[in-house]
SEGU-540613 format. One record per residue (C-alpha): x, y, z; residue number from 1; residue in three letters. Coordinates in steps of 0.02 Angstrom, whole numbers, plus 50000, padded with zeros to 5 digits. Each point is the difference from the previous one (the first is absolute). Layout:
! SEGU-540613
> u; v; w; vexdren; lolum
> X; Y; Z; NUM; ALA
...
! end
This chain:
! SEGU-540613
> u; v; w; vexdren; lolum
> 49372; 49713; 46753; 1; UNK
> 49889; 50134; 50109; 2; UNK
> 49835; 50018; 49944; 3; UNK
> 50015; 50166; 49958; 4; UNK
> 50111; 49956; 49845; 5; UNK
> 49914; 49849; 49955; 6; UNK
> 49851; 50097; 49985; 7; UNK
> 50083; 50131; 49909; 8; UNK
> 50093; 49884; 49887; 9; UNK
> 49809; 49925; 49966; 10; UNK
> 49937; 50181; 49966; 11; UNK
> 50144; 49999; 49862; 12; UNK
> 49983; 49845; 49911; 13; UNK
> 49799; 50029; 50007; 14; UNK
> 49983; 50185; 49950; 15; UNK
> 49899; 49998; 50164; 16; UNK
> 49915; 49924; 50148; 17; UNK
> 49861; 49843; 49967; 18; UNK
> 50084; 49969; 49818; 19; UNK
> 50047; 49810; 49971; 20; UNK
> 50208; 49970; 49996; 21; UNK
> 50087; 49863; 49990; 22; UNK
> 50091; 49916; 50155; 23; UNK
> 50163; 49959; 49871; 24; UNK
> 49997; 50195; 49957; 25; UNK
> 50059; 50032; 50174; 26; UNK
> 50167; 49926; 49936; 27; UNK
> 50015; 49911; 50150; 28; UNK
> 50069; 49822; 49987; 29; UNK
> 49865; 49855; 50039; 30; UNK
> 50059; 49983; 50169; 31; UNK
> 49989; 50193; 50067; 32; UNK
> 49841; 50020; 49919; 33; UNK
> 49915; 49850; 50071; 34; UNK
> 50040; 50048; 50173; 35; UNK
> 49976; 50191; 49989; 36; UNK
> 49843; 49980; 49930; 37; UNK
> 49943; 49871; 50123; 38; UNK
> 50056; 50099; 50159; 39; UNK
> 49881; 50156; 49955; 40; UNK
> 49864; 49876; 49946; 41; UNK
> 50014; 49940; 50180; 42; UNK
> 49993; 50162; 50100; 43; UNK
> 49822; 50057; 49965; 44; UNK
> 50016; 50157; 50018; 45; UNK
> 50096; 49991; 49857; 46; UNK
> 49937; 49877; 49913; 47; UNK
> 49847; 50072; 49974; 48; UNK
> 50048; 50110; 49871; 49; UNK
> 50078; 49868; 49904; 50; UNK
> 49907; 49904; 49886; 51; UNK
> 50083; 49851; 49923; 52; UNK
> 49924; 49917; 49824; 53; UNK
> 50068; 49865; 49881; 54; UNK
> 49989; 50034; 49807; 55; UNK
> 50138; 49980; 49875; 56; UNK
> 50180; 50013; 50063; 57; UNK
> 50113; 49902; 50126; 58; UNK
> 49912; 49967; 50148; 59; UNK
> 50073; 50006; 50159; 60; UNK
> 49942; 49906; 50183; 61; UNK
> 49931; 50125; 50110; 62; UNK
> 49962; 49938; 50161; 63; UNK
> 49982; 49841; 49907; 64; UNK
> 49876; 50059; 49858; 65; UNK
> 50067; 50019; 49820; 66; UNK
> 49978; 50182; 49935; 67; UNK
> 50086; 50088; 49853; 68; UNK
> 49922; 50197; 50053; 69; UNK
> 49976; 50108; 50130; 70; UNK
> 49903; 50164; 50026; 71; UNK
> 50021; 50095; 50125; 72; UNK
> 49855; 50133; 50067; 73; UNK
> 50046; 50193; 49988; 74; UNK
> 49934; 50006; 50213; 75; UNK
> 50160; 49909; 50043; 76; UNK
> 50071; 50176; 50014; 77; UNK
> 49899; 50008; 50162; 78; UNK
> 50113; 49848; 50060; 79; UNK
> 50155; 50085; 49930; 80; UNK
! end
């Protein structure tokens, strides 16, 4: 998935930009979303817009950390 429609996907599932959502609520299988996630939490100058937490939820191995959220900055539109 490009970033541009990740980040709008995010945008829609959030109601807007540094909002808490829920990696399931991506409706990506386990799989895709481990490995999506982790390759923009690699590239930092991406990844610095991302900000990855663990609270209720499935959690999901980014980059070999266990997190359940992400929120995502609204100056990744600079990057888009």
């Amino acid at each position: 998935m490009l970033l541009t429609d990740l980040v709008a996907k995010y945008v829609e599932l959030g109601g807007g930009y540094g909002r808490p959502v829920a990696l399931a609520a991506f409706g990506f299988d386990r799989r895709e979303t481990e490995r999506l996630f982790s390759l923009y939490d690699e590239d930092y100058n991406i990844s610095r817009y991302f900000h990855f937490s663990r609270g209720e939820g499935e959690a999901y191995a980014i980059n070999g950390f266990d997190h359940t959220h992400v929120a995502i900055d609204a100056a990744i539109a600079s990057a888009l």
